[in-house]
Structure formats: C-alpha cells, structure tokens
C-alpha positions as CSV (number, residue, x, y, z in Angstrom):
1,X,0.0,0.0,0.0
2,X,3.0,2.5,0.9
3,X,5.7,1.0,-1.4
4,X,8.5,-0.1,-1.0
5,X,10.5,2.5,-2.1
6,X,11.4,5.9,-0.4
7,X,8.8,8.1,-1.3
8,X,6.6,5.2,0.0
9,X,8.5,5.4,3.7
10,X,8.1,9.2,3.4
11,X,4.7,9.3,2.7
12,X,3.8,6.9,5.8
13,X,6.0,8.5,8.1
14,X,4.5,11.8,6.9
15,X,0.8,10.4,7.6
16,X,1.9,8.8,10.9
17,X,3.0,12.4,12.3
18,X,0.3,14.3,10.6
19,X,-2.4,11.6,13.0
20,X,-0.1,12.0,15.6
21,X,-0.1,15.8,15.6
22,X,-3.9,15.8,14.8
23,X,-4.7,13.6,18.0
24,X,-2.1,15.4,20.1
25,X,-4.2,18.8,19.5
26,X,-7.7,17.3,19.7
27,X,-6.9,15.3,22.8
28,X,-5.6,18.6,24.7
29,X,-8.9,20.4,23.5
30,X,-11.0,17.8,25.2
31,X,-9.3,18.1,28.1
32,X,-10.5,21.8,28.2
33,X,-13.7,21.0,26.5
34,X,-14.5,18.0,29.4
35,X,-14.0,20.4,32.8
36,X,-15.6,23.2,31.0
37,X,-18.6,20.9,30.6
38,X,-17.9,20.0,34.1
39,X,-18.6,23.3,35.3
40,X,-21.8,24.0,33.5
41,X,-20.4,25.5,30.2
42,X,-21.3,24.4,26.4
43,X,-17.8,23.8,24.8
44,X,-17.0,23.8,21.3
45,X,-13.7,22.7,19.8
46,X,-12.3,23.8,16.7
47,X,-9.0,22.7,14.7
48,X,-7.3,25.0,12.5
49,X,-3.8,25.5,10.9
50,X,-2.0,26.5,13.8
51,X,-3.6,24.7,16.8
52,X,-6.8,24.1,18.3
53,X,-9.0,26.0,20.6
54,X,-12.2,25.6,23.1
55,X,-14.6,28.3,23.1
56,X,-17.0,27.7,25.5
57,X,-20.6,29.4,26.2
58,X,-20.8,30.9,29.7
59,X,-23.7,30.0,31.4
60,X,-22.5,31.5,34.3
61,X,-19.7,33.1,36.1
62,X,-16.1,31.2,36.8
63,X,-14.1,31.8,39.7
64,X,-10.2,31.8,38.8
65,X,-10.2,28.0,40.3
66,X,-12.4,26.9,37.8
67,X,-10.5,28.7,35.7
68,X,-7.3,27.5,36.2
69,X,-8.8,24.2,36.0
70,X,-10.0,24.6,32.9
71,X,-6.7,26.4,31.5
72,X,-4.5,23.8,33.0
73,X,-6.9,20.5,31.5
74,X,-5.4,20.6,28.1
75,X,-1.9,20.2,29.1
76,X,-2.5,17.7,32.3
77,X,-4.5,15.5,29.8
78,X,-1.6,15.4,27.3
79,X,0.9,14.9,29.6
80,X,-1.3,12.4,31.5
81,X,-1.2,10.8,28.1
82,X,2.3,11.0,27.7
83,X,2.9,9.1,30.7
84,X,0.6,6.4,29.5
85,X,2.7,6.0,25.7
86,X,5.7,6.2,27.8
87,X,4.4,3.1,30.3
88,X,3.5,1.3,26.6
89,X,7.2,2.1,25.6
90,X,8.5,-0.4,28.1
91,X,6.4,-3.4,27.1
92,X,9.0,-5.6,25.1
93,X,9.0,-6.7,21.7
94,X,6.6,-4.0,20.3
95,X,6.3,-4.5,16.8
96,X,8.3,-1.7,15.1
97,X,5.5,0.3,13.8
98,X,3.6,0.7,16.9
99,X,7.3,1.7,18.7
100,X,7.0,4.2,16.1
101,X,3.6,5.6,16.6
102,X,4.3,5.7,20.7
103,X,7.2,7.1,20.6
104,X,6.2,9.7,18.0
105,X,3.3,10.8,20.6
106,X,4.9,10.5,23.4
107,X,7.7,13.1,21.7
108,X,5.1,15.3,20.2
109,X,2.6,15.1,23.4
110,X,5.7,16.0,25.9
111,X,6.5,19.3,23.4
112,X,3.1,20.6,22.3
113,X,2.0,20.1,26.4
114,X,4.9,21.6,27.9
115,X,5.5,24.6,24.9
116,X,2.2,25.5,25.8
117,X,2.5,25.7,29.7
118,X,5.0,28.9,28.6
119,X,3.4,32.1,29.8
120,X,2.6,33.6,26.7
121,X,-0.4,34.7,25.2
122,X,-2.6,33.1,23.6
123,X,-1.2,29.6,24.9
124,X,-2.5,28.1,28.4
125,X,0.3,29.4,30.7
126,X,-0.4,32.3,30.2
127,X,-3.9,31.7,31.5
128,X,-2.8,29.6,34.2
129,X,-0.2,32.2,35.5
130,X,-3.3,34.8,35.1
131,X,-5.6,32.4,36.9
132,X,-3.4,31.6,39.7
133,X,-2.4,35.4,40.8
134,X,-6.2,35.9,40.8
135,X,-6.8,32.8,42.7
136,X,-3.9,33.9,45.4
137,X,-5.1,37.9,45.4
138,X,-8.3,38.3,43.8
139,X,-7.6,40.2,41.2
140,X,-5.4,40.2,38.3
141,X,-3.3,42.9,36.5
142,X,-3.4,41.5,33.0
143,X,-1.0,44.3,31.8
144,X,2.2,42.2,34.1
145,X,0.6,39.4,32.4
146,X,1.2,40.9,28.7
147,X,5.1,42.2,30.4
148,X,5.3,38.3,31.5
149,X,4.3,36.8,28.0
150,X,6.2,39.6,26.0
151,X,9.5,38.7,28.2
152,X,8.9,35.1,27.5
153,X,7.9,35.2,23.9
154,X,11.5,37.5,23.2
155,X,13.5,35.1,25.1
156,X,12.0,32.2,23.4
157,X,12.7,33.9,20.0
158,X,15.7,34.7,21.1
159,X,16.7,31.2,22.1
160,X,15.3,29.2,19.2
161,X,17.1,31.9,17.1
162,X,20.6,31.2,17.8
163,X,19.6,27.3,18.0
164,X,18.7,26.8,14.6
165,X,15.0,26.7,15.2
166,X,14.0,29.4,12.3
167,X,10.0,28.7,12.3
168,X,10.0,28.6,16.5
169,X,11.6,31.5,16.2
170,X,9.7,33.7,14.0
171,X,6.4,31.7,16.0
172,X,7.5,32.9,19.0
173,X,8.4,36.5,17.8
174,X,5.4,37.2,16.5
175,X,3.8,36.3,20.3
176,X,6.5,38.5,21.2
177,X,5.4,41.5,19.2
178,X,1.8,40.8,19.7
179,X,2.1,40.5,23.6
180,X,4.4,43.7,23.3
181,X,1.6,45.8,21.7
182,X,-1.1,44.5,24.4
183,X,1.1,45.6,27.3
184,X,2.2,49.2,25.5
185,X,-1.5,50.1,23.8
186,X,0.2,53.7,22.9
187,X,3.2,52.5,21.8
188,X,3.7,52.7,17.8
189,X,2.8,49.5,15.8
C-alpha cells in the first residue's frame, strides 16, 4: 500500500505524524472542552492550521479556580497521556510500527503540552499564571501578564534563534510583538 520505495517510507511516516499531531491537538482540547462541561459551560472545539482552541458558552460566572482548572486541563491531559505512551514504551517486543507511533506521541505530546505551559499569550500558561495570581489575590493585572508573555515570547525567539530553530523563532516573535503591543497600547505599531 505504501511501497517499498522511499517516497513510500516518506509518505507513511509523513501520515503517521500528521495523526499524531492531529490527536495530540484534539486530545488537549478535550481536556479543556470535558472540565468546561464540568462546570456547567457548552464547549465547542475547533481545529485550525496553527492549533486548536475551546470556546466555551458561559452559562455562568467562573471563579479563577475553575478557571485554572480549565486552562491547565489541556496540558494535564496530554501529559497524562504521555505518561501512559511512555508506560506502553517499556512493554518488550513492540512491533516496530507501533514503537514508532508511541514514541512519536509521546515526543510530540511531551512538546506541544509543555511549549504550551510557557506564559505567553494566547497559549495556556499564560492563563494559568493569570488564573493563579487571581486565585492567590483576587484580582489580576493582565497588563504584568502581557510584560510576563512579552519577556517570555522574546527570550524564546531569542533562544530558538541562535539554536537553529527558524520557524519557532519567527512563531514565538510574532507572540512576542503581539504581547508587546497588548502591554504598550500607545506605543507605535
């Protein structure tokens, strides 16, 4: 079905991380999508080209505990399901194909889960950091939160940058620049 040849490899390999990827994003949405159920919202998930979000219908007011909650469900379940590929890792004699496939999750999961614990905005952490000063205080500045995700977003830039990581780079400079103009609403664009 794949051939034999390289393009045939390619092509398999190519499917088996697109799935991967696809499942990796979907499964972190229903994390967010199944407490935000939990606490009485109407979730809807949708997939697009750079991600997946969960926009959810407030039926009524969330404290910043159900908040956080919510924000930090998409990352615990993928890491929850990290854990579980890397448990299936250590069964022996795997066929080579499904050692593949887990190890291809458990590499994407790990990344996409823990990238998107960072405090910038949009992703989670950002959220979660938001959530939690409001949790601890009551109230949250969201401007220290833009200074926090614009910090973050440079450094990360920075750091992919003078790895070798071009797209993460440009990615996370563009967070940069847009978490820059939240914090400095004067400031020229």
């Amino acid at each position: 079905m794949w051939g034999n040849g390289p393009d045939g490899a390619n092509l398999m390999i190519s499917v088996l991380w697109f799935i991967t990827l696809f499942t990796a994003i979907l499964t972190h949405e229903l994390g967010h999508a199944l407490f935000a159920r939990w606490y009485g919202m109407q979730p809807r998930i949708e997939i697009h080209g750079m991600g997946g979000v969960t926009i959810w219908q407030s039926m009524k007011r969330l404290d910043f505990r159900q908040r956080f909650v919510i924000s930090f469900a998409g990352p615990g379940t993928g890491l929850v399901l990290a854990g579980l590929f890397f448990g299936l890792l250590q069964i022996p004699n795997l066929p080579a194909l499904v050692h593949a496939l887990l190890t291809m999750h458990l590499t994407v999961y790990i990344f996409l889960n823990l990238m998107n614990l960072l405090p910038i905005r949009p992703l989670d952490g950002a959220e979660v950091l938001s959530t939690l000063i409001g949790w601890k205080k009551g109230s949250v500045n969201e401007k220290i939160i833009d200074k926090v995700s614009f910090v973050t977003a440079a450094g990360c830039a920075a750091y992919a940058y003078i790895s070798g990581f071009l797209i993460l780079a440009v990615m996370a400079g563009y967070l940069a620049w847009r978490s820059y103009n939240a914090a400095n609403p004067n400031a020229r664009r």
